[in-house]
C-alpha positions in Angstrom: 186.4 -152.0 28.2 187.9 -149.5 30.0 191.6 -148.9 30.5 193.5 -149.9 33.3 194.7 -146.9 34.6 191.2 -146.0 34.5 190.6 -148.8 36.5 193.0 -148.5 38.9 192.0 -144.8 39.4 188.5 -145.4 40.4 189.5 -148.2 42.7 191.8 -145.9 44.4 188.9 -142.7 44.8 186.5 -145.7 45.6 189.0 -147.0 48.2 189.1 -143.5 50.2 185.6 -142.8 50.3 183.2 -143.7 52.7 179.9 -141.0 51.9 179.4 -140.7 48.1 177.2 -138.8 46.6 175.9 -139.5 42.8 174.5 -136.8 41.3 172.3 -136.5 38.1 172.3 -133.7 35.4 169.1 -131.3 35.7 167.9 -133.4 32.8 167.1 -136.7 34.1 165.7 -139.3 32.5 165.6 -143.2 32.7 169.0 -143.7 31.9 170.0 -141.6 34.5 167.7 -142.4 37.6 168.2 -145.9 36.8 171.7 -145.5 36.3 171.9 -143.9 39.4 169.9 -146.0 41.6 171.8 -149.1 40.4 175.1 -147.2 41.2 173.5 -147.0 44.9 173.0 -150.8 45.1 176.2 -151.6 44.1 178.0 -149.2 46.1 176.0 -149.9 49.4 176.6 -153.7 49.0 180.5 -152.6 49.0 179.4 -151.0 52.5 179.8 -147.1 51.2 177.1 -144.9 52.7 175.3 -143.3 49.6 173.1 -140.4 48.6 171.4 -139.5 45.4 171.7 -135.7 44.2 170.2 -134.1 41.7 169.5 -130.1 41.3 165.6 -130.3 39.9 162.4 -132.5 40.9 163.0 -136.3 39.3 160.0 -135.8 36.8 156.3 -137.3 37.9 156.6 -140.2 35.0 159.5 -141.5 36.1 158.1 -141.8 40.0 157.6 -145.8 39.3 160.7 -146.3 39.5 161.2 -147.8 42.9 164.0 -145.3 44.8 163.1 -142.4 42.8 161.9 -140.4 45.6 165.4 -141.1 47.6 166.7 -138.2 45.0 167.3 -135.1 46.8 167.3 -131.6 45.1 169.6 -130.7 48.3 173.2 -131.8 47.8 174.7 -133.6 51.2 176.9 -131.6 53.8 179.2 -133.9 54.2 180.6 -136.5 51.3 184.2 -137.3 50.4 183.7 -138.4 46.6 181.0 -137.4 43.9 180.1 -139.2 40.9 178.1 -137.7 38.1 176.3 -139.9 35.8 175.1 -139.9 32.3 176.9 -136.4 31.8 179.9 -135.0 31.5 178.8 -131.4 30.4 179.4 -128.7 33.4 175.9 -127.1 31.6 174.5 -129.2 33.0 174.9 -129.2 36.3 173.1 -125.6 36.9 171.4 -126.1 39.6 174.6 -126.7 41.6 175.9 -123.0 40.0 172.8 -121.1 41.4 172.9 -122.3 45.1 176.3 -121.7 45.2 177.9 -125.8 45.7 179.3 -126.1 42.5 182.5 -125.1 44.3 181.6 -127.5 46.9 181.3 -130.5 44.9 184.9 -129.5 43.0 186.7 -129.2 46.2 186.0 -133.1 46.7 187.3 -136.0 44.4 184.8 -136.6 41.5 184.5 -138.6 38.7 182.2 -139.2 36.0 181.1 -142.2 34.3 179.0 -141.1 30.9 178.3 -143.0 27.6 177.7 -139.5 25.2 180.0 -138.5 22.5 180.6 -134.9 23.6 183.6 -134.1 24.6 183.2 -133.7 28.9 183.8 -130.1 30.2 183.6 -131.2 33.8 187.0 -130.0 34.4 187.0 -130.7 38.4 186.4 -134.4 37.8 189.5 -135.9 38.6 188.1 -139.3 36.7 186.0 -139.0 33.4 185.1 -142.7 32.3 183.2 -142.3 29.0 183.3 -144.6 26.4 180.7 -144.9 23.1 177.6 -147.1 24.5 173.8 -147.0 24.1 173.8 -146.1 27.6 175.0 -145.3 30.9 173.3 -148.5 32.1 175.5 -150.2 29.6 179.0 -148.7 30.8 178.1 -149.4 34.3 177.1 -153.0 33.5 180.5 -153.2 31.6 182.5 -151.5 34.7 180.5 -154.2 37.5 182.0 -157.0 35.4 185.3 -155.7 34.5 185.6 -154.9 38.6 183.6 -158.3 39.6 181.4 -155.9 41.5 178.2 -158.2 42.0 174.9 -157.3 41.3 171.7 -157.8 43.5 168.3 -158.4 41.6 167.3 -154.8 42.1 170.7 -153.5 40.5 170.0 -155.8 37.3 166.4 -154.4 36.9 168.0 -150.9 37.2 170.4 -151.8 34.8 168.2 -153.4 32.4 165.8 -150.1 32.6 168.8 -147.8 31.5 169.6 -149.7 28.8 166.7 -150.5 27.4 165.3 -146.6 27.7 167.9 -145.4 25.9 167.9 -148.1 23.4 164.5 -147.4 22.9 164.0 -151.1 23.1 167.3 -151.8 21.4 166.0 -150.9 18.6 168.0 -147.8 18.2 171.3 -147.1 15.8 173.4 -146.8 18.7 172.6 -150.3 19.9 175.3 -152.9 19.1 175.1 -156.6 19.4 176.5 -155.6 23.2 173.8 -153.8 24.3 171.6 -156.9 23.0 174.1 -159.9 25.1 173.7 -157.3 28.1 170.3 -157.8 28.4 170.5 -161.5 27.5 172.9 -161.9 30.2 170.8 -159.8 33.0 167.3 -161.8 31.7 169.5 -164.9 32.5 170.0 -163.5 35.7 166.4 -163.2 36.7 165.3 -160.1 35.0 161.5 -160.5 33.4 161.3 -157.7 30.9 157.9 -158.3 30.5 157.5 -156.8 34.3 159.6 -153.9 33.4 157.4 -153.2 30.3 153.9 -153.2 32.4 155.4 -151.0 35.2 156.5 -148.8 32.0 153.6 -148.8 30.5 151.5 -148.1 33.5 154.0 -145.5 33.6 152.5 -143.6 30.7 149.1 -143.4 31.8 147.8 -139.4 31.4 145.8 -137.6 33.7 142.5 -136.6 31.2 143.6 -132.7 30.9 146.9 -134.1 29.8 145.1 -135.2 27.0 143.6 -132.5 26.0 146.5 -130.4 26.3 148.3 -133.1 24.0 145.4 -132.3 21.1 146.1 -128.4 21.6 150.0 -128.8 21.6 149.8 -130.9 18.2 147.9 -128.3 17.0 150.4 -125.5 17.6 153.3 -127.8 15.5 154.3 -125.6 12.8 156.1 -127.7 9.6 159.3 -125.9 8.4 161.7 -126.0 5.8 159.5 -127.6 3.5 158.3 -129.7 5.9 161.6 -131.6 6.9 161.6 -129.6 10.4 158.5 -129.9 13.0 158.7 -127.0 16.1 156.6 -126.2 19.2 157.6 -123.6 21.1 155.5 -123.8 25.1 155.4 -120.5 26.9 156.4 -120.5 31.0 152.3 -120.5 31.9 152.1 -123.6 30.1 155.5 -125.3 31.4 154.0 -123.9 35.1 150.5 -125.2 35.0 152.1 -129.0 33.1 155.3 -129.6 33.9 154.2 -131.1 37.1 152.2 -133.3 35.4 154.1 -134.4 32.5 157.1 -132.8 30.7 155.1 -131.0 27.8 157.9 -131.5 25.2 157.8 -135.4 25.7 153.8 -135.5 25.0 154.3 -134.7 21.2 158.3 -134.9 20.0 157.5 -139.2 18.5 154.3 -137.5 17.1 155.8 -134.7 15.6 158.2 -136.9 13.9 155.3 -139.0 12.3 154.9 -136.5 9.6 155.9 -137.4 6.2 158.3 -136.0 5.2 159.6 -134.7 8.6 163.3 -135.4 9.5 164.0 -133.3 13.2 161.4 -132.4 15.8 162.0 -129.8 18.2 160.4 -128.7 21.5 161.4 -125.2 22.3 160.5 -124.4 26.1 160.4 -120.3 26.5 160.9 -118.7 30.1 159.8 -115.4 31.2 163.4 -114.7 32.6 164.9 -115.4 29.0 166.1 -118.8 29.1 164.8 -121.1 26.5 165.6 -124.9 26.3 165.2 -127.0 23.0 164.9 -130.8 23.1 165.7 -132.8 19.8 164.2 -135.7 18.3 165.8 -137.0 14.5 164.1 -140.1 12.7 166.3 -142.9 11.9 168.7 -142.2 9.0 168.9 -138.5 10.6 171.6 -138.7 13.4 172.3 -134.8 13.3 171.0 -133.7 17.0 174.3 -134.0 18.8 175.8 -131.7 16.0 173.1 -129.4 16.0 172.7 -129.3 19.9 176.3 -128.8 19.7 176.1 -125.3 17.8 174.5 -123.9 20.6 176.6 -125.5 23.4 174.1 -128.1 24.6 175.0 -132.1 23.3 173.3 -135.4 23.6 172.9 -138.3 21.4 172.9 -138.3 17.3 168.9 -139.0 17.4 168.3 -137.4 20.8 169.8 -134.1 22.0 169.1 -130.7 23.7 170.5 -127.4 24.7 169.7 -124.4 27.3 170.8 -120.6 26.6 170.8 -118.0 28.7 172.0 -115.3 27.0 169.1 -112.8 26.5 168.8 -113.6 22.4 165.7 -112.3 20.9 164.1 -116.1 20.5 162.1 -115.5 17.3 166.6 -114.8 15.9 167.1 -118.2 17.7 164.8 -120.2 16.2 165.6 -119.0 12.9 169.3 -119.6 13.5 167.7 -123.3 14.3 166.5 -123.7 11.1 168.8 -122.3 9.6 171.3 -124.5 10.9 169.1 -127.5 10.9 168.2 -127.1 7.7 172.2 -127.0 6.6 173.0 -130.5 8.4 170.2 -132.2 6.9 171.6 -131.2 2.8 175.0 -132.4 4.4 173.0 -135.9 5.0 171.4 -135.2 1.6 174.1 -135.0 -0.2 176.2 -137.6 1.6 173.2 -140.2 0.8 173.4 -139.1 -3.3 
């Protein structure tokens, strides 16, 4: 639950505003869109005017999500509160840095309402509401009841999609008997998860090339320190002639992991310009990629995490600083296990 002065903050920066904007880390994912799309509901039902922000395209598989084209890569002119959701890493909020409104959105009131266990750096968000949950979903869910906001049928699908995504079907370690009532309570009122699983699933249906690509990518996987660490790295022609398709990282990670004997998959994503971004996957037992993330300033969740550098690092020292470091957090499980 969160505090009351909390509470009583948000109501007040709720209270003054009448355009909000809620914007999304360059990273989204279900958890976010849905997040923010719920937000929306339950903010225009209150009679705010809302937009949806966020600084790249909302990726082509999660387009089925009805409202995901009312995200906007262009951040509104005129807004007198901002709230980010399902971050609360300034790193993340790039996009805003390169056109220049970064300072635009800190010169209005902000908050952020998050559910990771990296410590927020957002330091112009005059609210950070973060508390340990298996989603962003979940927090907001917890924040409509704690504030008897109510919630229209389209709000509890939304809900119910964040949750469930980041739970992976509550069937993740971060999943308490909370997340589990939360659903209960929102299929009680009127949410068919079996719906939400065939729009999902439709969801994941490739394009034929896609497929293909899939079979070279798996290919590529190279098994490292004795097998316990799986890496692609895909070059910028690849992430230009796929990424509108599908992210190519997300095509192989869960297979990468399937490997005996395989504890951390990782995606590296290389740039022309230098910048290289990492996404990390940890099977179950294995909840190192928030620390290891961490090491090179990105965050995330103990079995889900990433990071972006910019820095100009020669990215064959990188990767081996990876492993490397990888490769030390798993003997600390090791040895923690014996």
């Amino acid at each position: 639950m969160t505090d009351n002065a909390d509470v009583l903050k948000l109501k007040e920066l709720l209270a003054d505003a009448v355009k909000i904007v809620v914007v999304q880390a360059d990273n989204p994912d279900t958890d976010s869109l849905a997040s923010a799309l719920a937000l929306e509901q339950i903010l225009e039902d209150q009679g705010k005017d809302v937009s949806l922000y966020c600084g790249v395209d909302i990726p082509s598989y999660l387009e089925y999500i009805s409202g995901a084209d009312r995200v906007s890569n262009e951040l509104p002119k005129q807004f007198d509160l901002s709230i980010i959701v399902d971050t609360a890493s300034n790193a993340l909020l790039e996009q805003l840095d390169k056109t220049g409104q970064k300072a635009w959105l800190a010169a209005k009131p902000s908050m952020v309402i998050d559910h990771h266990a990296t410590a927020p750096t957002i330091s112009f968000a005059r609210l950070v509401i973060t508390r340990p949950a298996v989603a962003t979903g979940e927090v907001l869910y917890e924040l409509a009841k704690q504030l008897d906001w109510p919630l229209n049928t389209q709000s509890k699908e939304l809900l119910a999609m964040a949750i469930l995504s980041d739970s992976l079907g509550l069937t993740s370690e971060a999943t308490t008997a909370r997340s589990i009532h939360i659903i209960a309570e929102l299929v009680e009122g009127g949410v068919a998860l079996a719906q939400l699983e065939s729009a999902r699933r439709e969801s994941m249906r490739r394009e034929a090339e896609l497929v293909h690509y899939k079979g070279r990518l798996l290919q590529r996987v190279e098994f490292l320190d004795n097998g316990r660490i799986a890496a692609i790295t895909i070059p910028q022609d690849e992430i230009d002639t796929y990424s509108p398709l599908y992210n190519p990282p997300m095509l192989v990670l869960d297979d990468m992991r399937l490997a005996k004997g395989t504890q951390i998959a990782v995606a590296f994503k290389v740039y022309k310009d230098g910048k290289v971004t990492a996404k990390i996957r940890c099977n179950f037992g294995i909840g190192i990629a928030d620390k290891l993330a961490e090491h090179f300033g990105g965050g995330g969740h103990p079995y889900a995490a990433g990071f972006k550098l910019q820095d100009g690092r020669d990215f064959e020292a990188l990767k081996q600083e990876f492993i490397a470091t990888a490769s030390r957090l798993l003997d600390g499980v090791r040895n923690k296990s014996l």
